[in-house]
LUMFI-36459 format. One line per field, with one value per residue: x, y, z of N, C-alpha, C in turn; residue in one letter; residue number from 0; chain. Coordinates in steps of 0.02 Angstrom, whole numbers, padded with zeros to 5 digits. Each point is the difference from the previous one (the first is absolute). Example, Ala and Ser with C-alpha at 12.3 -4.5 7.8 and 13.67 -1.06 7.14 Angstrom:
BEGIN
n_c1 [00660|-00018]
n_c2 [-00284|00053]
n_c3 [00390|-00036]
ca_c1 [-00045|00042]
ca_c2 [00059|00059]
ca_c3 [00000|00003]
c_c1 [00045|-00039]
c_c2 [00060|00055]
c_c3 [00000|00037]
res [A|S]
n [0|1]
chain [A|A]
//
This chain:
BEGIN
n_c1 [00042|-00032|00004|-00061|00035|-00045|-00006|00059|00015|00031|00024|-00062|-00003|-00041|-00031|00043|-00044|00041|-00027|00048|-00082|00029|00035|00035|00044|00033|-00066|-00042|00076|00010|-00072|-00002|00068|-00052|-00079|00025|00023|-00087|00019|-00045|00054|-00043|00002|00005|00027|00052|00030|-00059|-00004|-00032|00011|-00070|-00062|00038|-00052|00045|-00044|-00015|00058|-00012|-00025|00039|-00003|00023|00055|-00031|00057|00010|-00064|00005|00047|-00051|00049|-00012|00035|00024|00053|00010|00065|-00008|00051|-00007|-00024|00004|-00065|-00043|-00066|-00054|-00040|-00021|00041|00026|-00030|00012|00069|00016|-00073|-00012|00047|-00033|-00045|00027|00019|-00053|-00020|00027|-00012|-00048|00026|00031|00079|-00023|00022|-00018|00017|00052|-00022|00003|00060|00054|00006|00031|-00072|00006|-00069|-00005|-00060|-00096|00011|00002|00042|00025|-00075|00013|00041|-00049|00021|00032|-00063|00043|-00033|00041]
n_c2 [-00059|00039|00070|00026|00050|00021|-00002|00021|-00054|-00035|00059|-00001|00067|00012|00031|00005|00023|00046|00011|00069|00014|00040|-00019|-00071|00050|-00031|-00020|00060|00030|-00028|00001|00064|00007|-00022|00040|00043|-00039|-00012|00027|00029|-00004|-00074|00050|00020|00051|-00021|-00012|-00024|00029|-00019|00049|00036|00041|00059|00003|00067|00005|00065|00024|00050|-00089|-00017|-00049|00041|-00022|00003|00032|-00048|00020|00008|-00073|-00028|-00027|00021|-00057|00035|-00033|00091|-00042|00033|00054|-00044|-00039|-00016|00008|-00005|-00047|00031|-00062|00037|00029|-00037|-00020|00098|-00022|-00078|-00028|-00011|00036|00014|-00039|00013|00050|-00018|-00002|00054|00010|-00035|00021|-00065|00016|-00020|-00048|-00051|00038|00032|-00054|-00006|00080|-00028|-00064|00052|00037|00064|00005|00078|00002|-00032|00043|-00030|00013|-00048|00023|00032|-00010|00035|00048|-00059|00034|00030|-00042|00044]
n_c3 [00000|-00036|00024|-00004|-00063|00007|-00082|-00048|-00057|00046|00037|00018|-00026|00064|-00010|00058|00026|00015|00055|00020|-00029|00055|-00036|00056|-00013|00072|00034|-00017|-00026|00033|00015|-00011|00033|00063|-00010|00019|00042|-00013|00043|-00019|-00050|-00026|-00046|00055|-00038|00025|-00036|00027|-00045|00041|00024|00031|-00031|00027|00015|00019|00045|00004|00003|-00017|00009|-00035|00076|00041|00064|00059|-00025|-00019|-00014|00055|00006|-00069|-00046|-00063|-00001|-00013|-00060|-00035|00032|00050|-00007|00079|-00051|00051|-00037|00038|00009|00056|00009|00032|-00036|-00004|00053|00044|-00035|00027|-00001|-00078|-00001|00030|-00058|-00059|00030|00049|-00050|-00021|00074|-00039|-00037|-00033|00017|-00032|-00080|00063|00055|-00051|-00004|00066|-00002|-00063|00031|00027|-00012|00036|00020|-00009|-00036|00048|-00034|-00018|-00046|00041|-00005|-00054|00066|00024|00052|00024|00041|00038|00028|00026]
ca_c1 [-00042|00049|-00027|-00010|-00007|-00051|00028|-00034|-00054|-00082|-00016|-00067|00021|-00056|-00015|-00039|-00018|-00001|-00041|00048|-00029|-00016|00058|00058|00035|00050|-00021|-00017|00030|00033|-00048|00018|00060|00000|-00009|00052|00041|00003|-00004|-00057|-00019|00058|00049|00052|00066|00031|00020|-00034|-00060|-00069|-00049|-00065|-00005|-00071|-00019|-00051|-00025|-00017|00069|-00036|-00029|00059|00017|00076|-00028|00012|00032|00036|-00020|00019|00069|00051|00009|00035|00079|00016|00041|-00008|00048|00025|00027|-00048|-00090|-00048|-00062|-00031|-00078|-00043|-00038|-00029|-00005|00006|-00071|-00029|00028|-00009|-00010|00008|00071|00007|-00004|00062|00066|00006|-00011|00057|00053|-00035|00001|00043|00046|00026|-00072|-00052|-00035|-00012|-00046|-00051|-00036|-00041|-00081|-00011|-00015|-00025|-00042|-00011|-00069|-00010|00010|00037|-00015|-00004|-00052|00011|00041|-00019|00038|-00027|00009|00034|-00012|00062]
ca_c2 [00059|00078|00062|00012|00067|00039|00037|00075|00032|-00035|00033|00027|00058|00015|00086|-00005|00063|-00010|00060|00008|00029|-00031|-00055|00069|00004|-00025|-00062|-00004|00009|-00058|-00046|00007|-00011|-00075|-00038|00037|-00038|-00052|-00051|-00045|-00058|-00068|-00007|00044|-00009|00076|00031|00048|00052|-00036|00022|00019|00083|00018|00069|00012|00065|00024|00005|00034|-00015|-00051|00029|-00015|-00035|00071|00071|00015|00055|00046|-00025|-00047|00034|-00007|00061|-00020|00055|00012|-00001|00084|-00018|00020|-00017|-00040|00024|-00015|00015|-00033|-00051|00055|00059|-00051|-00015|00051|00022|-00026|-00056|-00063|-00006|-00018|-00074|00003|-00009|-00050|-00077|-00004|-00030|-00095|-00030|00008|00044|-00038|00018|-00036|00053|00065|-00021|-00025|00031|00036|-00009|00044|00027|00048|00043|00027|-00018|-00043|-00004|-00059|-00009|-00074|-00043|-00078|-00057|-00060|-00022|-00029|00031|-00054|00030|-00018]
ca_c3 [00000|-00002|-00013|-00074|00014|-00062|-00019|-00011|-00037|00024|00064|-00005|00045|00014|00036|00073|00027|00082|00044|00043|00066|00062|00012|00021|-00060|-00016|00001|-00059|-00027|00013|-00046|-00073|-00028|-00033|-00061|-00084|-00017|-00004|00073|00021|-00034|00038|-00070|00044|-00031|00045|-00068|-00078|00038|00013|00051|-00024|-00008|00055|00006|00084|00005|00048|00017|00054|00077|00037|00079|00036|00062|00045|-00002|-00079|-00033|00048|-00002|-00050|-00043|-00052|-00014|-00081|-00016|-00037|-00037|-00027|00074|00026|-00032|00059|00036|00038|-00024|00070|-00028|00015|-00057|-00066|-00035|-00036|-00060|-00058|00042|-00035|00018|00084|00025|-00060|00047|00047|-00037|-00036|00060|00019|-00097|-00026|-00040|-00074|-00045|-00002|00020|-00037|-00053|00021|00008|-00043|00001|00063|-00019|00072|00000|00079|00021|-00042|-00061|-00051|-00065|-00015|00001|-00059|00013|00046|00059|00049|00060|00028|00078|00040]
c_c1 [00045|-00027|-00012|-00010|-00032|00031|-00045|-00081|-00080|-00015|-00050|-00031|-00072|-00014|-00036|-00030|-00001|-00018|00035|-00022|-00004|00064|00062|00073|00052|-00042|-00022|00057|00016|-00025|00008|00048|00012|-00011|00025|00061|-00011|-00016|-00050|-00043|00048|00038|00064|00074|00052|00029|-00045|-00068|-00061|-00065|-00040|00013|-00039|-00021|-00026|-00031|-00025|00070|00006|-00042|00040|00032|00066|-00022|00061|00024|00014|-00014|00059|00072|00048|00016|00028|00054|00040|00052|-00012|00058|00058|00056|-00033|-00077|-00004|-00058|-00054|-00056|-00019|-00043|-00088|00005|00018|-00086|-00036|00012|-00009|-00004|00016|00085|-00004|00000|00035|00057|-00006|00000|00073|00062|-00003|00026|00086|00040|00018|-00034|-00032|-00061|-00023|-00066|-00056|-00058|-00068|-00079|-00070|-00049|-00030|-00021|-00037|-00054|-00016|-00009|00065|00002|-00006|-00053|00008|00050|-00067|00039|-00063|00014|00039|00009|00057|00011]
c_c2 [00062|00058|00021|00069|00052|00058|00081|00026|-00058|00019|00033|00048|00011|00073|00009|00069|00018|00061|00009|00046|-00032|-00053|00029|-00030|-00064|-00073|-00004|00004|-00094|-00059|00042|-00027|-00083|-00022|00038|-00041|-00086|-00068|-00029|-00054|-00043|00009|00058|-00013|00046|00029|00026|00029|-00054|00051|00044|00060|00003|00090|00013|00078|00018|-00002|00060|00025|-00059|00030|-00024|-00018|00050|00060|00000|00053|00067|-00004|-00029|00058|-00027|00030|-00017|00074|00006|00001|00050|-00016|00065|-00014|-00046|00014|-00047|00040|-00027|-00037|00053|00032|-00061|-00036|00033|00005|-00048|-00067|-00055|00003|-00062|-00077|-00013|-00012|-00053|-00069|00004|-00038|-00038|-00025|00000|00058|-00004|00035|-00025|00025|00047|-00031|-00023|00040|00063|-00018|00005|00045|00028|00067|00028|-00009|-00040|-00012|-00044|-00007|-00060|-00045|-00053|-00046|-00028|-00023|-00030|00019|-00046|00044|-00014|00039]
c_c3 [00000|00011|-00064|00046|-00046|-00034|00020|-00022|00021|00067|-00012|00062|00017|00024|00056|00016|00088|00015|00038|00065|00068|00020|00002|-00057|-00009|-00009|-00092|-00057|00020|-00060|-00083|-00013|-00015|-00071|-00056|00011|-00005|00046|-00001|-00047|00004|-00080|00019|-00021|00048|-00063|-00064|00028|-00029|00016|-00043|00006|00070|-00025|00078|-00035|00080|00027|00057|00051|00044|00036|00021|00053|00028|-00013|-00061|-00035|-00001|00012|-00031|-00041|-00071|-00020|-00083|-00012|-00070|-00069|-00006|00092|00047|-00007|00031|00032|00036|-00004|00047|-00034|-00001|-00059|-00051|-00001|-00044|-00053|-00045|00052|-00009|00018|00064|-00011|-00042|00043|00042|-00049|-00043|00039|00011|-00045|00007|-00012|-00071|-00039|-00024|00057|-00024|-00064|00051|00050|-00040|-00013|00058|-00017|00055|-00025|00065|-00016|-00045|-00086|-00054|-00077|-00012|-00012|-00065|00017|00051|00042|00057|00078|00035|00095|00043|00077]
res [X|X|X|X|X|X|X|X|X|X|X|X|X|X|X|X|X|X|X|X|X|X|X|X|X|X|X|X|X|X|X|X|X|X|X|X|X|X|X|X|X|X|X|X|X|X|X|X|X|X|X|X|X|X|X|X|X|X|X|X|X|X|X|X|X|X|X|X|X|X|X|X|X|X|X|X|X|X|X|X|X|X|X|X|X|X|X|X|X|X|X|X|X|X|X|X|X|X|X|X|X|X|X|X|X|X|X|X|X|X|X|X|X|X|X|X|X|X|X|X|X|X|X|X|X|X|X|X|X|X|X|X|X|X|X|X|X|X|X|X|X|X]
n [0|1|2|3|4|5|6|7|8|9|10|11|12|13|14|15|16|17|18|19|20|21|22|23|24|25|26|27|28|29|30|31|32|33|34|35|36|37|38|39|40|41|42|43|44|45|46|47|48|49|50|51|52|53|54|55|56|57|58|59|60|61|62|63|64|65|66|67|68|69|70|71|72|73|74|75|76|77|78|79|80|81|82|83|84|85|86|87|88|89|90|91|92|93|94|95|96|97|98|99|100|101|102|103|104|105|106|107|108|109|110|111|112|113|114|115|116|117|118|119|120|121|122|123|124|125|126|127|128|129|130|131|132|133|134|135|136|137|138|139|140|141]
chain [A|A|A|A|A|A|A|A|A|A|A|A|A|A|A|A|A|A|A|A|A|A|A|A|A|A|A|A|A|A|A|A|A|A|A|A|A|A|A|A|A|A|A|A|A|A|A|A|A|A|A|A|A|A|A|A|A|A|A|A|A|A|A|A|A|A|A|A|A|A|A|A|A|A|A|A|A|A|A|A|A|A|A|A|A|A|A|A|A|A|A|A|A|A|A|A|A|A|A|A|A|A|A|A|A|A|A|A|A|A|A|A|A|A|A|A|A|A|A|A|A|A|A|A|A|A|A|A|A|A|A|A|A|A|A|A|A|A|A|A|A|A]
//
């Protein structure tokens, strides 16, 4: 008996839909990052991208657990010397919400570029609105 390992082109990609209202970020970013990488099917390759489309919406009602709002922070450099800036999790919702579960699911994913492809099928929206209805994403409750 041997591993049979599925190619490329017979990985069959499904469109999940998730509701990010009310759920708190790191439990919910955890379960996306699963299935953009796959995991949750028994055809699970660590080397090839297997995994499904998700779409979330409502991105800007997804909750932190105690201070964070108020104490985490995003930090990132702009390339330049001295371009080390920092964004309170507080004014980055305001600015750009969908950022907020992008970044937490990007830290779940692979360094590679096999991350860099698996996140592209990440699709985050601050409200309930979606261009995606002709994929027929399947609600998926987490």
């Amino acid at each position: 008996m041997s591993t049979e390992f599925v190619k490329a082109a017979d990985v069959e990609r499904k469109w999940y839909l998730v509701d990010a209202e009310g759920k708190t970020l790191g439990r919910l970013s955890t379960e996306i990052a699963t299935i953009l990488m796959g995991k949750n099917k028994p055809t699970y390759t660590p080397s090839m991208d297997t995994g499904d489309f998700v779409v979330v919406i409502n991105a800007e009602k997804v909750e932190l657990t105690g201070n964070k709002w108020r104490d985490k922070f995003y930090r990132y450099h702009t390339g330049h010397p001295g371009g080390l800036k920092e964004i309170r999790y507080s004014e980055l919702v305001q600015r750009k919400p969908e950022k907020l579960i992008e970044l937490a699911v990007k830290g779940m994913l692979p360094k590679s570029k096999l991350g860099r492809a698996q996140i592209k099928k990440l699709k985050v929206y601050a409200g309930a609105e979606h261009p995606h209805e002709a994929q027929q994403p399947e609600t998926l409750e987490i």
